[in-house]
N, C-alpha and C positions, 0 to 999 in steps of 0.2 A: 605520323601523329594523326594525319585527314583519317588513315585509314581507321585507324582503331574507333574514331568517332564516329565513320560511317557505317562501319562491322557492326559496333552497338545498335545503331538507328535502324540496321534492315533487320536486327535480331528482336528489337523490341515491338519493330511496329505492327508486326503481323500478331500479338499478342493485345496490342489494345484496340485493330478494330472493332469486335465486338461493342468494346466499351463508348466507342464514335457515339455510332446509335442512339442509346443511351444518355447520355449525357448532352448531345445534341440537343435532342428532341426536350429532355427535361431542362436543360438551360434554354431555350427557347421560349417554354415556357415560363420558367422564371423572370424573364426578361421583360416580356408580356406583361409577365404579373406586377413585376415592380412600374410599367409604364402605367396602369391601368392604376395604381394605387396614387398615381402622380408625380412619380418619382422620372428626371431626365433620366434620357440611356446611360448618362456617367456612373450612376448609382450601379448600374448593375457590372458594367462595364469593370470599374475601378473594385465591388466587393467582390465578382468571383475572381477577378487577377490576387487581392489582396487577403482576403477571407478562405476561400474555396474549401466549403465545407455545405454542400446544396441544400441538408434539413436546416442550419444555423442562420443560410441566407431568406430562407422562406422565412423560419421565423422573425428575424432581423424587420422584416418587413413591419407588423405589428410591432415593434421596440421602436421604431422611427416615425412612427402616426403616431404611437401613444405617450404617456408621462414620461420625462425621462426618470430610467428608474435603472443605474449601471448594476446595483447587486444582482437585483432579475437576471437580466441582461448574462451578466457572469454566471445565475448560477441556472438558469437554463442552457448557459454554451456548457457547461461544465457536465451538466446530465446527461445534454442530449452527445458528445463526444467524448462520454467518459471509455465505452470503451476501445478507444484509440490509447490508452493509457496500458492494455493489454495488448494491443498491436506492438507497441513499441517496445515493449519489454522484448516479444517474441523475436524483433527485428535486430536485437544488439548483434548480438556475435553475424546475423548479415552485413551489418551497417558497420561491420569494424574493418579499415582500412581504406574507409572511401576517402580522405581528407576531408575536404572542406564542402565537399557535394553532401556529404552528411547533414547539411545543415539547411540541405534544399529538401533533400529525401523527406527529413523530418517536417518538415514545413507541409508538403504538397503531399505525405500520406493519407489516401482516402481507405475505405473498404478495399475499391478494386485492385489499386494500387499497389496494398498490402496483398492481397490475394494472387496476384501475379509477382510479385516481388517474391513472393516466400516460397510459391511453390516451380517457379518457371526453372526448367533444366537450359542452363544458358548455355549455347553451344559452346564446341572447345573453340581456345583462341580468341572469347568477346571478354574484353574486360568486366565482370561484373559489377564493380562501379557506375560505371558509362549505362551499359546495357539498363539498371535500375534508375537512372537519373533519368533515365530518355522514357521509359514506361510513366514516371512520374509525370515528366515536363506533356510529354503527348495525350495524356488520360487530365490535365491542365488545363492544356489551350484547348480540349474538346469543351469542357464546362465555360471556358472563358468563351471561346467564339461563340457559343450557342447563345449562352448569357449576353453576350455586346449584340447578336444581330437579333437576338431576342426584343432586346431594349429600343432598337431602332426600327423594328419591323412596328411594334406598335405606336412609336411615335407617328409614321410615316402614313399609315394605313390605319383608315380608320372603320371601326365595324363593330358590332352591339359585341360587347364584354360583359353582359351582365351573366354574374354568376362564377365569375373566374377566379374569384376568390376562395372558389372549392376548392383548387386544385392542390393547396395545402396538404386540405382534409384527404383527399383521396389520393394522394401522392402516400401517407402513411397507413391508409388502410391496405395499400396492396402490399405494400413491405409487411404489415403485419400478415394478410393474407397468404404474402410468398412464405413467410416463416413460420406460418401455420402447417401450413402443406408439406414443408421441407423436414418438421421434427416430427420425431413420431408419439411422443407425449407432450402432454401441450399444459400440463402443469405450471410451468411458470408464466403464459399466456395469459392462464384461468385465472394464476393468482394476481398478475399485473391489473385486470381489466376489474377484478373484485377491490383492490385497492382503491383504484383510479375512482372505482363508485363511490366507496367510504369517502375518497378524500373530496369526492365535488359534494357528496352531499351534507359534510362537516367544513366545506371552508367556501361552497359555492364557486358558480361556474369563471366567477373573473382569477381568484385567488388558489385552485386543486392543483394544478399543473406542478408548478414545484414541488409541493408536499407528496403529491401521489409518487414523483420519480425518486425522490428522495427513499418516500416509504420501500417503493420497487426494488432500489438499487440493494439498501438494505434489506430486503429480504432473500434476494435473489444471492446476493454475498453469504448469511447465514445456510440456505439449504442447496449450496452450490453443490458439496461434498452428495448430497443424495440424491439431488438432479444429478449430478452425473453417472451414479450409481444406477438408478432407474433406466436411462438411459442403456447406457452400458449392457443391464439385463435384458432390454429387449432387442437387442442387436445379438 
């Protein structure tokens, strides 16, 4: 039985170092960022073990300084992880037979997670159960440990933080950036960012954020079929 756990672990783990990196270095800074906003290392410590969803925690951050306000709250988690709602769909017939690890899988599915999950050729002889619980659990404790020594690097050491509350802002512009560069029609970019302007400047800069992803989501749902079309022809 050791074996078959251990077969998983040396199968999965050479799959998540990349993601180390990564996750490290951004839960690090998260860590940081919730010490600097005033928050003890538990905060970061305890959300990415219990949360682990890195855009949800950044924004969580703003949700915990300001009003309590749980509909926000819900329906900003709900925008910003909506499409994990198509991850999971993709993953059924993967995730059929794992028993009860099904229920961790589903829990600790991120982007990479799922992107290693779905496409990785697991060698002959690893359980594929094990082998995907271990990419999940390890691509986990990367964001967790980053996040807890994040949290206590800032406590411990002290040094001008002004400005570190960008790291939000520019943590989403390179995603946007990398998703710029990665498609080859940027149609739904154009249309997200033309939105985004309608909706700050009809509901102002405290109040556009929901309405804009809202408006997004819905539109991106409507001309999905011809985004993909477009796509498609220029390939």
């Amino acid at each position: 039985m050791k074996k078959k756990y251990a077969g998983a672990l040396r199968a999965a783990f050479p799959y998540t170092v990349p993601i180390f990196a990564s996750f490290w270095f951004l839960g690090l800074t998260y860590g940081i960022y919730m010490n600097v906003s005033g928050f003890s290392f538990w905060y970061p410590c305890l959300m990415s073990l219990t949360i682990f969803a890195g855009s949800v925690e950044f924004v969580a951050v703003s949700f915990l300084l300001g009003a309590f306000n749980p509909f926000q709250a819900l329906a900003m988690t709900l925008m910003i992880n909506a499409r994990h709602l198509f991850y999971g769909i993709s993953m059924l017939e993967k995730y059929r037979g794992t028993g009860l690890k099904k229920l961790y899988l589903i829990f600790g599915m991120c982007d990479e997670s799922f992107s290693i999950n779905y496409t990785a050729k697991i060698p002959p002889g690893v359980d594929k159960g094990w082998f995907m619980f271990f990419v999940t659990l390890l691509n986990h404790f990367y964001w967790f440990f980053g996040a807890t020594l994040g949290g206590l690097f800032g406590s411990l050491v002290r040094f001008n933080t002004e400005g570190l509350e960008f790291v939000m802002t520019a943590m989403f512009v390179v995603i946007f950036m990398e998703q710029w560069f990665k498609d080859r029609q940027h149609t739904g970019a154009v249309g997200g960012l033309l939105l985004s302007a309608v909706c700050l400047w009809i509901f102002g800069p405290e109040r556009f954020i929901i309405p804009s992803m809202a408006a997004i989501l819905l539109a991106l749902t409507f001309a999905r079929g011809r985004l993909e079309k477009g796509g498609a022809t220029e390939e």
